[in-house]
C-alpha positions in Angstrom: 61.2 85.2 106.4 63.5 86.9 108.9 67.5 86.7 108.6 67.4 84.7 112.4 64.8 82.5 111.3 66.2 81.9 108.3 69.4 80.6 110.1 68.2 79.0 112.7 66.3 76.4 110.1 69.0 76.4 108.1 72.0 76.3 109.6 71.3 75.2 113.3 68.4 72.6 111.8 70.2 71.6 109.0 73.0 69.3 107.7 75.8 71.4 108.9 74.8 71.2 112.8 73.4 67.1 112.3 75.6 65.1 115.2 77.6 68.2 116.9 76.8 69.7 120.0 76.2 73.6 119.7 75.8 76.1 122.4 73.4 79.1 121.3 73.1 81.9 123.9 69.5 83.8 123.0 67.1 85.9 123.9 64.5 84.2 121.3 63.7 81.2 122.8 60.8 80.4 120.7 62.4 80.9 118.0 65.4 78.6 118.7 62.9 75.6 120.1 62.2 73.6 117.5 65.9 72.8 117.0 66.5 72.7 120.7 67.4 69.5 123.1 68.4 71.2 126.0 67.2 74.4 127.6 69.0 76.2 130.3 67.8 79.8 131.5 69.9 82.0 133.2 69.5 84.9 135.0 72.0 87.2 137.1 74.6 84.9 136.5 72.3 82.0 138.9 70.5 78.8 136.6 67.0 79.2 136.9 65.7 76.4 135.2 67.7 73.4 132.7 66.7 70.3 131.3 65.2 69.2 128.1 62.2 70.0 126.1 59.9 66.9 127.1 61.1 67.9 131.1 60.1 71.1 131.1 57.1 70.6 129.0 56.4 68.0 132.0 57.1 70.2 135.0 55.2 73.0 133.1 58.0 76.0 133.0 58.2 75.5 129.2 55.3 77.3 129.1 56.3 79.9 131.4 59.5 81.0 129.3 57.5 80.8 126.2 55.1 83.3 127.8 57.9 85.6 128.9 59.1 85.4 125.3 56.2 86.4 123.3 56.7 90.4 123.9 60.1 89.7 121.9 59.1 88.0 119.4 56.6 90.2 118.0 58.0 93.5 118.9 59.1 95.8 116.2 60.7 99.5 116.2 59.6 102.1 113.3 62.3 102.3 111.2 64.9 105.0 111.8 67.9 106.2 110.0 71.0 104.1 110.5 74.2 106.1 112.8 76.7 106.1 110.2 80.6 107.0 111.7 81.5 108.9 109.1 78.6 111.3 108.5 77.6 111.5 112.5 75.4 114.4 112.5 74.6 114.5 116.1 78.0 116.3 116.9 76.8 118.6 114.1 73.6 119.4 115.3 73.8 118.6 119.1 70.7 116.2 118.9 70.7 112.6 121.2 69.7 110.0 118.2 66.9 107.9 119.5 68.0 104.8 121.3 66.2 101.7 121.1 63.0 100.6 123.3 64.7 98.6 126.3 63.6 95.1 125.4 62.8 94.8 122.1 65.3 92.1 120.1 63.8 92.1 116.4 64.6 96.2 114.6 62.6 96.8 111.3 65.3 97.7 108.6 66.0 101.0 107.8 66.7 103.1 104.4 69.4 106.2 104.6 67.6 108.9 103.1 69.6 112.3 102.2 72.9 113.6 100.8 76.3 112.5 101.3 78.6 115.0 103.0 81.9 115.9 102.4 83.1 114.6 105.8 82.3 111.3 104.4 84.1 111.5 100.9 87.2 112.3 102.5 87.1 109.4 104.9 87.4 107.2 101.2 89.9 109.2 100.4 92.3 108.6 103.7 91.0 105.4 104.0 92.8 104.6 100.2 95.6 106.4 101.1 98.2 108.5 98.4 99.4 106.2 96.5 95.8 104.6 95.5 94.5 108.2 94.4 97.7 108.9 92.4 97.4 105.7 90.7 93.5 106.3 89.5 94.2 110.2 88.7 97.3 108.6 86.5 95.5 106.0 84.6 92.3 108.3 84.3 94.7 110.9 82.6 96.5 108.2 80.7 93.0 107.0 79.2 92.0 110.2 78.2 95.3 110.6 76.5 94.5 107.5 74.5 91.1 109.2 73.5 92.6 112.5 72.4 95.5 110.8 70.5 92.9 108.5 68.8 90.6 111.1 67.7 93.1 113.3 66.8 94.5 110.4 64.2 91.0 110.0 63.2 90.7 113.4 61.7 94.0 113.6 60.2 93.3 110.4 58.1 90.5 112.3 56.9 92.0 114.9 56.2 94.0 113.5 54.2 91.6 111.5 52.3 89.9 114.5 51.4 93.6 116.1 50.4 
């Protein structure tokens, strides 16, 4: 089940939307219908059509904006690797990253595949600023000082058990 459709049953069709007037701007109309008293289609800024299901089921342009909403619906891209800002390898390279088909609403999800590059490790680091990296290198150190003393009583009870 998609994320959207998922929602829309959910949330708009549920409990939490019962009695309250919500205004849902969309591309997916089908989508949207089953929970839907009122459509209104815009287009250029001028209303092309408004009114509610049963009217225009009756006047038949229901069926019309279902029919232009179909190529949505069931469109789907390949999946491509995410723009990430941090590692933004087309300055690197040069190379345009591929831009979405004009038209198509639903993306398949995609899985970043690779390494990590140093660009991005130290935008963690800025982003947690001096004082944060001071205070893990300090209590790193401080638990390994722990260790160290530990072990090092460890052994001299020993050795003086064997003593």
């Amino acid at each position: 089940m998609h994320t959207a459709q998922h929602l829309v049953t959910e949330c708009l069709g549920g409990s939490l939307a019962h009695n309250r007037t919500i205004v849902l701007v969309t591309h997916h109309v089908t989508l949207c219908l089953p929970v839907a008293s009122f459509v209104l289609e815009l287009e250029s800024g001028k209303i092309l059509y408004h009114g509610t299901i049963p009217e225009l089921e009756n006047k038949g342009i229901l069926s019309k904006i279902l029919e232009e909403d179909e190529p949505f619906v069931e469109a789907e891209l390949p999946p491509e690797k995410p723009a990430n800002d941090a590692d933004d390898r087309e300055a690197e390279t040069g190379r345009k990253t591929k831009s979405p088909k004009a038209g198509v609403l639903i993306e398949a999800e995609a899985r970043a595949e690779g390494e990590v590059s140093w660009k991005t490790y130290f935008t963690y680091f800025k982003a947690g600023g001096i004082y944060l990296w001071a205070l893990i290198i300090g209590i790193q150190l401080t638990i390994r000082v722990i260790n160290v003393v530990y072990q090092v009583n460890i052994l001299s009870r020993r050795l003086v058990a064997l003593s």
